[in-house]
C-alpha positions as CSV (number, residue, x, y, z in Angstrom):
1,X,-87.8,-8.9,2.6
2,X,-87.3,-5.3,1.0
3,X,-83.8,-5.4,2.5
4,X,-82.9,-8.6,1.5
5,X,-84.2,-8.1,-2.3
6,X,-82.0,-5.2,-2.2
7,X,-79.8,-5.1,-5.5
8,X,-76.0,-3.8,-4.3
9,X,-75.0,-0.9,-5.9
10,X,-71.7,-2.3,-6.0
11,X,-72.6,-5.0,-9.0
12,X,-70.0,-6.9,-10.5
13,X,-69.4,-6.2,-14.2
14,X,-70.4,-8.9,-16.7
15,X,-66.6,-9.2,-17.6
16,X,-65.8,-9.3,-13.7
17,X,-62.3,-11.3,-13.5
18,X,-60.7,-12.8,-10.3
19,X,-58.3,-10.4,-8.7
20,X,-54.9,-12.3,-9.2
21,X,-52.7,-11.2,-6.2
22,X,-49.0,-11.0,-6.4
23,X,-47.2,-8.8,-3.6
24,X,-50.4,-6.9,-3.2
25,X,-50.0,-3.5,-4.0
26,X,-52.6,-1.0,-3.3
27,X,-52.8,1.7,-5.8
28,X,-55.3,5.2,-5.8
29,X,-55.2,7.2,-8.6
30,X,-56.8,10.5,-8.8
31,X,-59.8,9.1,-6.6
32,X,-62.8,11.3,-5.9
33,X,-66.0,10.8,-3.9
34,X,-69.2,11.9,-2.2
35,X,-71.9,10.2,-0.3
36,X,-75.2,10.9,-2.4
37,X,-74.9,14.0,-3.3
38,X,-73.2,15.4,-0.5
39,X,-70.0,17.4,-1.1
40,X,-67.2,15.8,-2.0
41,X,-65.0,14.0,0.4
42,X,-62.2,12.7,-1.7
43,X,-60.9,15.3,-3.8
44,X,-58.2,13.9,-6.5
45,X,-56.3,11.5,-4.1
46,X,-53.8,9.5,-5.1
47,X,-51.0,7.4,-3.4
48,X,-49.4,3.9,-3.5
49,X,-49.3,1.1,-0.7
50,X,-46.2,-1.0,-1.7
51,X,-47.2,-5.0,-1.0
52,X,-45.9,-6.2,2.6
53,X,-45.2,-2.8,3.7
54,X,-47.9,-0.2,6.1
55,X,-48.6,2.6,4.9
56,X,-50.2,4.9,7.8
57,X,-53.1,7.3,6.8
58,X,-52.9,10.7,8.9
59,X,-55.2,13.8,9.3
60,X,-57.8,15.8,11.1
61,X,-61.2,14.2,11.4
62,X,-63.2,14.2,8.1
63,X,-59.8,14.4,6.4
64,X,-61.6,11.0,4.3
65,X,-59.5,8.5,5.6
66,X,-62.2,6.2,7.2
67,X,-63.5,6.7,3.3
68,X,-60.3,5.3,1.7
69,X,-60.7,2.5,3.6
70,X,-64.7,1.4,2.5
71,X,-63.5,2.1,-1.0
72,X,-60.8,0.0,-1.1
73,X,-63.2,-3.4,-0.6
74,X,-65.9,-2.0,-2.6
75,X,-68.3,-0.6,0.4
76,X,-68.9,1.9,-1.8
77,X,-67.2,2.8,-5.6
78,X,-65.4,5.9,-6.4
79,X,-67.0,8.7,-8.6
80,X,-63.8,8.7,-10.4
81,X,-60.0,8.2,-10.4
82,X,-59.0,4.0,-10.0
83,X,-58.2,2.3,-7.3
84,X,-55.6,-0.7,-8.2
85,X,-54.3,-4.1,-6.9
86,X,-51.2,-5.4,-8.1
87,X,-52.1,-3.5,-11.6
88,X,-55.9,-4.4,-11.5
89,X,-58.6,-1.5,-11.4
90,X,-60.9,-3.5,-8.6
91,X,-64.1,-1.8,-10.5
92,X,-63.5,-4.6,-12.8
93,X,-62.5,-8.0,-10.4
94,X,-65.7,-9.8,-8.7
95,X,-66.1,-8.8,-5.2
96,X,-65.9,-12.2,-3.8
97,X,-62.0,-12.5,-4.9
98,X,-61.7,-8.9,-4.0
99,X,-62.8,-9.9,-0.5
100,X,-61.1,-12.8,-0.3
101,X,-57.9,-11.2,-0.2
102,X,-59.0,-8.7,2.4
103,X,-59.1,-8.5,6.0
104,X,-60.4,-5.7,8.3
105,X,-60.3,-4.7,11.8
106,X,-62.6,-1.7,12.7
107,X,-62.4,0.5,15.8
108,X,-65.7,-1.2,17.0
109,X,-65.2,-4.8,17.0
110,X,-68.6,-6.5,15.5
111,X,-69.3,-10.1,17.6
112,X,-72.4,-11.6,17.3
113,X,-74.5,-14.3,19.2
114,X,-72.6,-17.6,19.6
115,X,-69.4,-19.1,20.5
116,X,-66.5,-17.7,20.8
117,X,-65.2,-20.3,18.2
118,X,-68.1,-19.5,15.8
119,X,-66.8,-15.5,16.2
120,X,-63.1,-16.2,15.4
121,X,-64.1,-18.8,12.3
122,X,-66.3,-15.9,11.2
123,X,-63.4,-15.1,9.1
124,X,-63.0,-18.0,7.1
125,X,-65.7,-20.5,7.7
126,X,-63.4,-23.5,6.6
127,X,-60.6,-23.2,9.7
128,X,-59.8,-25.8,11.8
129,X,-60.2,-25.7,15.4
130,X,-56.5,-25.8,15.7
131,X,-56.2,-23.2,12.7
132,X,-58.2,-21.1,15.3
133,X,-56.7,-22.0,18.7
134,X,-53.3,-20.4,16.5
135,X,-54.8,-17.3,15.6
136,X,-56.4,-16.6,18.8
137,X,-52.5,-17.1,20.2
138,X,-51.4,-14.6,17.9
139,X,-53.7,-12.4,18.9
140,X,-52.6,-12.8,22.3
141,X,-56.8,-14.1,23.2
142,X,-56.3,-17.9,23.8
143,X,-55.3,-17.5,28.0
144,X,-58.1,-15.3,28.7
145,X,-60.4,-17.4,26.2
146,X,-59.1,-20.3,28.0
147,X,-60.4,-18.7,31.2
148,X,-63.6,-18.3,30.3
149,X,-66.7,-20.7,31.6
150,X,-66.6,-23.3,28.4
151,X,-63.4,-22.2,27.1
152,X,-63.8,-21.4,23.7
153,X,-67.2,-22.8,23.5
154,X,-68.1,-19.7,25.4
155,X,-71.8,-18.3,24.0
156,X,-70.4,-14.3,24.1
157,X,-74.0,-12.7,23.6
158,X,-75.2,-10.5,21.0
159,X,-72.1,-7.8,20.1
160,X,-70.3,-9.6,22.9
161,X,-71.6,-8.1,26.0
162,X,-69.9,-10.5,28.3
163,X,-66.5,-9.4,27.0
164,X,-64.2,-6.0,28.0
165,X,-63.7,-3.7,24.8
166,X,-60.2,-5.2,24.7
167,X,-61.0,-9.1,24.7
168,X,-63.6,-7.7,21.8
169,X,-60.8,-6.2,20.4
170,X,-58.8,-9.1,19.9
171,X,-61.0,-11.7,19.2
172,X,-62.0,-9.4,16.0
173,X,-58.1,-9.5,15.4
174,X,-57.7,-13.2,15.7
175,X,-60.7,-13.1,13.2
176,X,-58.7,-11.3,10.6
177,X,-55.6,-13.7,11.4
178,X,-57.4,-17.0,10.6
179,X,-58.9,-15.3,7.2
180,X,-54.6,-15.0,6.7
181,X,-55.7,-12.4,3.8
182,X,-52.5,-10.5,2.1
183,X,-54.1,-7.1,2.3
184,X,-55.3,-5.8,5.9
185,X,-57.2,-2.8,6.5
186,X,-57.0,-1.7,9.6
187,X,-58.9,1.1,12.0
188,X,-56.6,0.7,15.3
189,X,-58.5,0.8,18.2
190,X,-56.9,1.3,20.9
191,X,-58.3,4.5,22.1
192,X,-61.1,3.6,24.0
193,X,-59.2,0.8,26.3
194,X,-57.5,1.1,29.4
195,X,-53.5,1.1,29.8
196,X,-53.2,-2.8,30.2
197,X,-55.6,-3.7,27.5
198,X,-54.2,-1.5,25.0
199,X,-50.8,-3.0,25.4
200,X,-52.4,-6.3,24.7
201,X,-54.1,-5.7,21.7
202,X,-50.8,-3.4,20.3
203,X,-49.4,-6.5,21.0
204,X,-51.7,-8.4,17.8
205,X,-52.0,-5.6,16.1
206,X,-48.4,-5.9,15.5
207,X,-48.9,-9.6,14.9
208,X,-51.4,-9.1,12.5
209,X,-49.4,-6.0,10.7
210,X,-46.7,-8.6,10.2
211,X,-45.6,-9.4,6.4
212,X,-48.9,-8.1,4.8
213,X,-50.1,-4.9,2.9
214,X,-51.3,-2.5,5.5
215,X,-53.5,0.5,5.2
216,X,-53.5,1.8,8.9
217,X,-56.0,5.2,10.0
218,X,-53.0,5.1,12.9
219,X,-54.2,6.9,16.2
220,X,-50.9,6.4,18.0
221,X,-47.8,8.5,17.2
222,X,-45.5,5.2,17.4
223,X,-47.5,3.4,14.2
224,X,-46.9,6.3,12.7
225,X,-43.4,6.5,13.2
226,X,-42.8,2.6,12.7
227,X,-44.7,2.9,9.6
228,X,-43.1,2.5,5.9
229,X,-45.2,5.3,4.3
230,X,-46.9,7.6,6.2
231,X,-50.2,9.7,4.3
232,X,-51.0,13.0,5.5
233,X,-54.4,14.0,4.7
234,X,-56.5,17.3,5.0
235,X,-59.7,18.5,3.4
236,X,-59.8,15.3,1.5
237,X,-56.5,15.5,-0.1
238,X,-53.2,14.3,0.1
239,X,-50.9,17.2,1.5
240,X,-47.7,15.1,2.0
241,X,-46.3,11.6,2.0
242,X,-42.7,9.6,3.0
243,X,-41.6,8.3,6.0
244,X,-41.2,9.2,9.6
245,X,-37.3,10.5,9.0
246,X,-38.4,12.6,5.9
247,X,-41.5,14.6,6.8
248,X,-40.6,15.1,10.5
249,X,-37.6,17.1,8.6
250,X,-40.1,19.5,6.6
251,X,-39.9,22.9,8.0
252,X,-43.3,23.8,7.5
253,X,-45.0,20.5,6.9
254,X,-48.4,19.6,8.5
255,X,-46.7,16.2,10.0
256,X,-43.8,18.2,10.9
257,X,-45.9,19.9,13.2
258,X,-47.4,16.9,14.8
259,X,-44.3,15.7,15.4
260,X,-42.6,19.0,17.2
261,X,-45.8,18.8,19.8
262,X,-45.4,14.9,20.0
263,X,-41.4,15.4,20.8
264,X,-42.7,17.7,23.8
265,X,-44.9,15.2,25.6
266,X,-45.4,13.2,28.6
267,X,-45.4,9.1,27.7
268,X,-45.3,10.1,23.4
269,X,-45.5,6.4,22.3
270,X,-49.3,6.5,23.4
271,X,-49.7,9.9,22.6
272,X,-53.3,9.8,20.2
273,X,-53.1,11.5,17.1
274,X,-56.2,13.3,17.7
275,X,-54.8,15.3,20.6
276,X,-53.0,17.2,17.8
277,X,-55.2,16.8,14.9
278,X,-58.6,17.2,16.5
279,X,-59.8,13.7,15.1
């Protein structure tokens, strides 16, 4: 009961508005943070995510990309700076229409105890069985949900223990498909799967992707380079930003660098970000 009477520190304001979304542009401006009153993670960053394009956010582990991303739905609010939509500081929208138009996919997938019906509609409580028979398609899930005991009446057990990492994967993608949000933040996971698996869920990822406003923590070299924008972060800043063509050119560029040890390996399409980053 303590949890549950639990006042968000995320309120909305007493003049909270509904976020009116156009081509949905994501906006930072001069955006700082810290959890508590730890040091600060997000140091002045600012960058813009043009609507229907992916921007790709790049950088060594505790760069504050994972951070960008809980901002950006109101996880947490920024100590300063703004973070806009379409023109509209999102401190002053309610968080249900800031939602609303929101879809995520984390690294680890979240399923909880029921069908696998219930899991996919999870996203948008009103879909139709054949609104989520389509997504699951999409996500390249309906022939293996299809070969499961009951079909998509499957129970899948509390954070889907009867699944492979991959079939959790994209089950949590055909989730964000049914919710058919403009904006979709996205933590690809693909690192943990196997070679087959991975391909699969690339597969919806791309899907997914398709004709909305991406914010992608990429952790394969080719979203980076199929990105519109690519974000290179270190020490919570922003260090450079442009496309593949244009930063791969910069002599002494962080990205530069990432891309002259990705030129020189094996397989570099699933070459992880990481392996040259450290996270």
């Amino acid at each position: 009961y303590e949890i549950l009477d639990t006042v968000p520190h995320q309120r909305d304001r007493p003049d909270a508005t509904g976020l009116k979304l156009g081509e949905a542009t994501v906006e930072l401006r001069d955006v700082r943070f810290a959890y508590g009153n730890g040091e600060e993670i997000l140091k002045g960053v600012s960058f813009r995510a043009e609507g229907g394009k992916t921007t790709a956010l790049v950088g060594p582990s505790g760069a504050g990309k994972s951070t960008i991303i809980s901002l950006i739905p109101r996880f947490y609010d920024p100590a300063s700076g703004q973070i806009l939509i379409d023109g509209q500081d999102i401190a002053g929208v309610t968080k249900q229409s800031l939602r609303n138009g929101i879809a995520y996919v984390s690294q680890q997938p979240y399923l909880f105890e029921g069908s696998i019906r219930d899991n996919i509609r999870y996203g948008r409580p009103d879909a139709t069985d054949a609104e989520i028979e389509e997504a699951a398609r999409l996500a390249y899930a309906h022939d293996f949900i299809l070969a499961q005991p009951e079909g998509y009446d499957t129970p899948v057990g509390e954070h889907g223990v009867t699944l492979s990492g991959g079939q959790r994967q994209r089950l949590s993608i055909a989730r964000a498909l049914v919710r058919n949000a403009p904006i979709l933040l996205l933590d690809e996971a693909t690192s943990a799967l196997d070679t087959e698996s991975e391909a699969a869920v690339q597969k919806a990822l791309e899907q997914a992707m398709s004709g909305r406003t991406v914010i992608v923590i990429a952790h394969r070299l080719s979203t980076v380079v199929n990105a519109d924008k690519i974000v290179v972060m270190k020490d919570g800043k922003v260090v450079e930003e442009g496309p593949h063509e244009e930063l791969a050119r910069r002599p002494d560029g962080l990205y530069a660098r990432l891309h002259n040890l990705h030129d020189g390996a094996p397989n570099p399409p699933h070459r992880h970000i990481r392996e040259v980053f450290g996270g």
